[in-house]
C-alpha positions in Angstrom: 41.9 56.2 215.0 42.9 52.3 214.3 41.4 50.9 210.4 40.1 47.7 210.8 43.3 45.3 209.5 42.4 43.8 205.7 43.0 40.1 207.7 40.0 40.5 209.6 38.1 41.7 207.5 38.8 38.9 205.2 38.0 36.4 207.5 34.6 37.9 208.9 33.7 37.8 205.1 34.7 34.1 204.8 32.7 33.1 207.8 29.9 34.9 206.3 30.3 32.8 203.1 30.2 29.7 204.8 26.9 30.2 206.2 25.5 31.6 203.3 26.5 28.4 201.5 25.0 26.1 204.1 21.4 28.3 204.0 21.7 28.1 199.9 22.4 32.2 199.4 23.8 33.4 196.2 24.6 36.4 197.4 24.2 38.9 200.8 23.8 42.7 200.4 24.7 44.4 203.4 23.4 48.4 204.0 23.3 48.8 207.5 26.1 50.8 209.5 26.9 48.6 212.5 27.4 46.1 209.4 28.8 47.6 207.2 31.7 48.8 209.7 32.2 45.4 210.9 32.6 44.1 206.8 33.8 46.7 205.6 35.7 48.7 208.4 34.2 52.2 207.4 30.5 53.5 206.9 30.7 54.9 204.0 27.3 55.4 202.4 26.5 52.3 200.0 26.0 48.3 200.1 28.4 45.8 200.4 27.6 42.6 197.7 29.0 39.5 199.2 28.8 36.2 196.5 28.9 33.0 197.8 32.2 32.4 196.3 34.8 35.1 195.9 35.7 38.9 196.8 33.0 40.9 198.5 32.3 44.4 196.4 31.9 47.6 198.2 30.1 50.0 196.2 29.4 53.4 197.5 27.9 55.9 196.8 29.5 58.7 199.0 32.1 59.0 199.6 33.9 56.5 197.9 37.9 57.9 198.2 37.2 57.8 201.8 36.5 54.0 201.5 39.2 53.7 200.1 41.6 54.7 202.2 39.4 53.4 205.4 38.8 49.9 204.3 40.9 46.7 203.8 38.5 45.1 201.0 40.4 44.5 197.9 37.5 46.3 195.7 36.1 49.3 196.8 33.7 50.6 193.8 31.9 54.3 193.2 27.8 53.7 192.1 25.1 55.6 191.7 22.0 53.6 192.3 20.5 50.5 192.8 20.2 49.6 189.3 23.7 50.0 188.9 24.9 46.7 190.5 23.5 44.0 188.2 26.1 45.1 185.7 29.2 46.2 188.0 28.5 42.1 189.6 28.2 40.9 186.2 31.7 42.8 185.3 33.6 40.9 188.5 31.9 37.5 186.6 29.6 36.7 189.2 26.5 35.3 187.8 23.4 36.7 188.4 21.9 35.7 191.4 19.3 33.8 192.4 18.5 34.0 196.2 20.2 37.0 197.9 19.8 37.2 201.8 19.2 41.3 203.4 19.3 42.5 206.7 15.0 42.0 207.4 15.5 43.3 210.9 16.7 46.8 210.2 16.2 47.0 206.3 13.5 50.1 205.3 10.5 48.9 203.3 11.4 51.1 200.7 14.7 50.3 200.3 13.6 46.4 200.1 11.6 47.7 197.3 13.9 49.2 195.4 15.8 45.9 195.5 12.7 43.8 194.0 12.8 46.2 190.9 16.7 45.9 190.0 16.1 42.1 190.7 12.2 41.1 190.2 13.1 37.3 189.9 15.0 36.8 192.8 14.1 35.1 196.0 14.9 37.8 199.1 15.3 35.8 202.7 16.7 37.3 205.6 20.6 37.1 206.5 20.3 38.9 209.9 20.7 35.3 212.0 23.9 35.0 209.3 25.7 38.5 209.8 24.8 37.7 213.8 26.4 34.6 214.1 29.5 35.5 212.4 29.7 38.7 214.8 28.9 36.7 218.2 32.3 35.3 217.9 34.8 37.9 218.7 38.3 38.0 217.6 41.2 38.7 219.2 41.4 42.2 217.7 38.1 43.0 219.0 38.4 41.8 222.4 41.3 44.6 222.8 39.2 47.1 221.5 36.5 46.1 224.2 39.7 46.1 226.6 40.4 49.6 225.7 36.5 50.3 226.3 36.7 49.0 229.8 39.9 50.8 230.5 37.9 54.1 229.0 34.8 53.5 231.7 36.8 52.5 234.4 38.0 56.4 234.0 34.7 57.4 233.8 33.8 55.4 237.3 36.6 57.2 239.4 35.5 60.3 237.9 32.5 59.7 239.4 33.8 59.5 242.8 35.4 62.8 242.5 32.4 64.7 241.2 29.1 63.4 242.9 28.2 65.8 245.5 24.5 67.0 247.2 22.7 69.1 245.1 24.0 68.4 241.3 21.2 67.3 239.3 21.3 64.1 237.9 21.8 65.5 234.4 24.9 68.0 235.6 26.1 64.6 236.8 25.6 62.9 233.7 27.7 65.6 231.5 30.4 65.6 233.7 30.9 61.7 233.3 30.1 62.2 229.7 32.5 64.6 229.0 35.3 62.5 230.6 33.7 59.7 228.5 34.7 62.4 225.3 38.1 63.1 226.7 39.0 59.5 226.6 38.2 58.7 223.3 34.2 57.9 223.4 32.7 58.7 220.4 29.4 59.5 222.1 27.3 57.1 220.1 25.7 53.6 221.6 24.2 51.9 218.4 21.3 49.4 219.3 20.2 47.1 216.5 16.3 46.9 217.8 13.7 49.4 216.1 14.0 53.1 217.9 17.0 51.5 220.3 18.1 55.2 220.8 20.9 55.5 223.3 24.2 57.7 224.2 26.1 56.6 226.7 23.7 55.3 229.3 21.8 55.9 232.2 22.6 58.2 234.9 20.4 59.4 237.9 19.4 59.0 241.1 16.7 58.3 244.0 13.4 57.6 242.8 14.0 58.8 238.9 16.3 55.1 239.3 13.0 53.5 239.2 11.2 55.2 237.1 10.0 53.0 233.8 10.8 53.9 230.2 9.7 52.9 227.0 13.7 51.0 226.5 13.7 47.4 226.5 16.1 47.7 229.9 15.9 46.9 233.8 16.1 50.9 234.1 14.6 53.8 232.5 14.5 57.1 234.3 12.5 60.5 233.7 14.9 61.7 231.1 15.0 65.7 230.8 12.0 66.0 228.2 9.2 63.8 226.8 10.9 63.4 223.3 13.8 61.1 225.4 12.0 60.0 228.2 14.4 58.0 229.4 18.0 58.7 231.4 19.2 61.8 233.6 16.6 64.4 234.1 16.7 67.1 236.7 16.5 66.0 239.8 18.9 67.2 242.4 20.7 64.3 244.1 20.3 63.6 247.7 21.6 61.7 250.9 21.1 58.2 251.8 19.9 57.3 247.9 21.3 54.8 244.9 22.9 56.8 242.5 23.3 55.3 239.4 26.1 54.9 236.8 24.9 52.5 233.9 27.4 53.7 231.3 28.4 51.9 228.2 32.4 52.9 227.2 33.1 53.4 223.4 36.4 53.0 221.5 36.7 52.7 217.6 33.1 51.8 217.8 33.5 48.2 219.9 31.4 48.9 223.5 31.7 47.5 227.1 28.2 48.0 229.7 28.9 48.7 233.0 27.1 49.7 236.3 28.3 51.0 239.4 25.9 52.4 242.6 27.6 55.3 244.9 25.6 57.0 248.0 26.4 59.9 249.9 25.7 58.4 253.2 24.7 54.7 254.2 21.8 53.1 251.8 18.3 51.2 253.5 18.4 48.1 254.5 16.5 46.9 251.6 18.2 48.8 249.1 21.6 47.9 250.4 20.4 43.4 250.7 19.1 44.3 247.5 22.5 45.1 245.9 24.1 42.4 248.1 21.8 39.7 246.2 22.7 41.0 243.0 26.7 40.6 243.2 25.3 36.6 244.5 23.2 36.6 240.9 26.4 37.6 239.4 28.7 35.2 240.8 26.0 32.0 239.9 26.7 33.5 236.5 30.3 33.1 236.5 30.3 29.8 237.9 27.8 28.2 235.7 28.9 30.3 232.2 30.8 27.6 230.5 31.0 26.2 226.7 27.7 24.2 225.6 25.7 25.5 228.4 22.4 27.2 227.1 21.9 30.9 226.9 18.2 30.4 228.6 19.7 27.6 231.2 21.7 30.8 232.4 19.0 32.9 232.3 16.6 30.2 234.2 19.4 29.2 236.8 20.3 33.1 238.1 16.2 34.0 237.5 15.6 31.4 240.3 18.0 32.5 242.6 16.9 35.9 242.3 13.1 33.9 242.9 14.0 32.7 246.1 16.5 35.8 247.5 12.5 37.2 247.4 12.4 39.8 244.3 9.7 38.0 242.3 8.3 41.5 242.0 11.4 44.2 241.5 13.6 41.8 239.3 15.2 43.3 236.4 12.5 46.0 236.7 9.2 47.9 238.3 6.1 45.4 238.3 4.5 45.3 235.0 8.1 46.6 233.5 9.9 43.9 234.2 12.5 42.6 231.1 12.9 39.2 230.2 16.5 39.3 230.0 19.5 39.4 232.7 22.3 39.7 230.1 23.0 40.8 226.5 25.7 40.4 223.5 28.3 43.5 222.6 30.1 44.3 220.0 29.9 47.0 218.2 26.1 46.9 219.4 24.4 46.8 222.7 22.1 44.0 221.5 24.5 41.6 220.4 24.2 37.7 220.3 24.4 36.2 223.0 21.3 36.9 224.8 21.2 35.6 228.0 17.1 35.3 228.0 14.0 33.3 228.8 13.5 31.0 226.4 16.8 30.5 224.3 16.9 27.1 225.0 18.7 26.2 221.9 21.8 28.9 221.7 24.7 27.6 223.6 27.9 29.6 225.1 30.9 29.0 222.9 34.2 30.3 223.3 34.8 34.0 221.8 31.5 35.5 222.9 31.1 38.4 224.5 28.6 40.0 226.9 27.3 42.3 229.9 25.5 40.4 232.6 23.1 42.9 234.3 21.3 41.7 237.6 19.1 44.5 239.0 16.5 45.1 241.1 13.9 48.1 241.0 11.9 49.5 244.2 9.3 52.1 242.8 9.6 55.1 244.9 12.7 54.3 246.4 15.6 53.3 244.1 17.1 50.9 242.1 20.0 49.2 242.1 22.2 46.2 240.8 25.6 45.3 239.5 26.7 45.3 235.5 30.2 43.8 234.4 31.2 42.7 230.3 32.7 39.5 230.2 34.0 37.1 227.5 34.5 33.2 227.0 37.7 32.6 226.1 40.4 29.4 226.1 40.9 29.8 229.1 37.5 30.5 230.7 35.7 33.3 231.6 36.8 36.5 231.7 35.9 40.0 233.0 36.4 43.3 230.8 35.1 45.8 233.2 37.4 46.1 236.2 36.2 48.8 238.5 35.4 47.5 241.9 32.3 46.2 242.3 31.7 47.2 245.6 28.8 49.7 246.7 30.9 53.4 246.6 29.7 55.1 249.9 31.1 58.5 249.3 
């Protein structure tokens, strides 16, 4: 277990407060996990208080020695309840603020509420573009994490080729991969920022449950073993001749990679094999065109088109009528990160330090799915790939 070092947490905090004095904040109060951990460097219950001007104030609620021995923030303070802040900020001689930005996207109604009453004449606007921008950018620090991550699922894909056999359900499958997952330090936890973004470690199946639809925001879905999670591995035995799918995300100290891999036991269709053959061309457009200044939704545009004319107007990035509107997404220490490489982000541009999994896919309903999935990152040097398990169709 690494503890986020006190430097990097100071620095995320400063670029925070930077943008928060540009957008005319007095003040940020930060409750949710993913942001908390990536302020704070633990998720202990509480909020984190960050003025415009001067040390940020952790103040938990339970359980706060833990805090303090997980995080680098120089104040670390025990509360009770909302009301209690307006006189532990007044202690630290901060003055009382004014406008205070919240997470909108993810903050409870009631929890929003609660807020209005311990401050009923201040201004609440949304810091969620903030707390994103300042995470797009990832350090050094975090790029080994997402290093470690990628070493972590390239276990997980030769695992694969040692365990997928005729006859294992897609669901066996998908515990055996987990559990090496487990083994190597996955904390079997995917966190999504989007509204009931549940996930675990990804998608595995197989045949015709590949292109099966689901209620996720994602290219695949599958049956999933029960209405409740209809999505992922259900129980379908795996076959000959059919895509089986390994769309895992690896996990270590909370930073993620995505990555997806198709195997067969036996030679693939025509179609389905071209199909996959196209992708890995979507990909490499990608990699040739991903440079600073170029527009998330001029990325998106450019590798939609070529998958336009390769002939997939109707099984790109999804079933008919399921289709995303997305080829690639931001990671982090969530799946759903900025950048988002997506119709319509015209605006956003690549810079250097961001981080992301491109995902070209195809989906033939009643036949299979498949693509290719790699993490990469813009650095000083260019681009870069995390994941480094061959990308090669595995005919077992």
């Amino acid at each position: 277990m690494r503890l986020t070092p006190a430097t990097e947490l100071e620095y995320r905090c400063k670029k925070l407060q930077a943008l928060m004095q540009t957008a005319d904040l007095d003040a940020v109060l930060i409750v949710q996990n993913a942001d908390l951990y990536y302020f704070t460097g633990t998720v202990q219950n509480g909020c984190l208080y960050v003025p415009a001007q001067g040390q940020p104030l952790y103040l938990v609620r339970r359980d706060q020695a833990r805090a303090r021995m997980e995080s680098g923030l120089k104040e670390v303070l025990s509360f009770s309840a909302p009301r209690d802040i307006p006189a532990i900020i007044s202690s630290y001689g901060y003055p009382e603020p004014k406008r205070i930005g919240l997470e909108f996207d993810v903050l409870p109604v009631v929890f929003l509420e609660r807020y209005r009453k311990v401050w009923p004449n201040v201004v609440f606007s949304d810091a969620t573009p903030l707390i994103r921008q300042v995470r797009m950018i990832k350090s050094h620090y975090e790029i080994h994490l997402m290093q470690d991550a990628a070493d972590q699922v390239h276990k997980i894909y030769e695992r694969a080729k040692e365990v997928i056999k005729v006859g294992m359900t897609d669901i066996e499958l998908a515990a055996e991969l987990e559990y090496t997952a487990r083994k190597h330090g996955h904390l079997g936890l995917i966190r999504m920022r989007v509204f009931n973004g549940e996930m675990f470690f990804g998608h595995t199946f197989s045949g015709t449950d590949s292109a099966v639809p689901a209620y996720t925001d994602t290219p695949f879905g599958g049956l999933g073993a029960s209405p409740c999670f209809g999505q992922g591995a259900g129980h379908k035995p795996i076959g000959p001749n059919e895509p089986i799918i390994m769309d895992f995300a690896g996990s270590i100290d909370g930073y993620l990679v995505d990555q997806t891999r198709i195997f067969s036991i036996g030679p693939l269709s025509a179609r389905l094999t071209q199909g996959f053959e196209d992708m890995l061309k979507v990909q490499e457009l990608m990699k040739e065109i991903a440079v600073p200044g170029i527009s998330w939704g001029e990325i998106y545009d450019r590798c939609h088109g070529l998958a336009m004319e390769l002939g997939y107007a109707d099984s790109f990035m999804g079933a008919p009528s399921s289709q995303v509107s997305f080829i690639g997404h931001g990671l982090g220490i969530e799946i759903d990160e900025y950048p988002f490489i997506a119709k319509g982000f015209k605006d956003q541009v690549m810079e250097i330090g961001m981080a992301w999994a491109f995902e070209p896919k195809v989906v033939f309903p009643g036949e299979g799915a498949v693509g290719i999935e790699n993490t990469f990152y813009l650095s000083n040097d260019g681009l870069k790939q995390l994941t480094r398990s061959d990308d090669a169709l595995v005919i077992l």
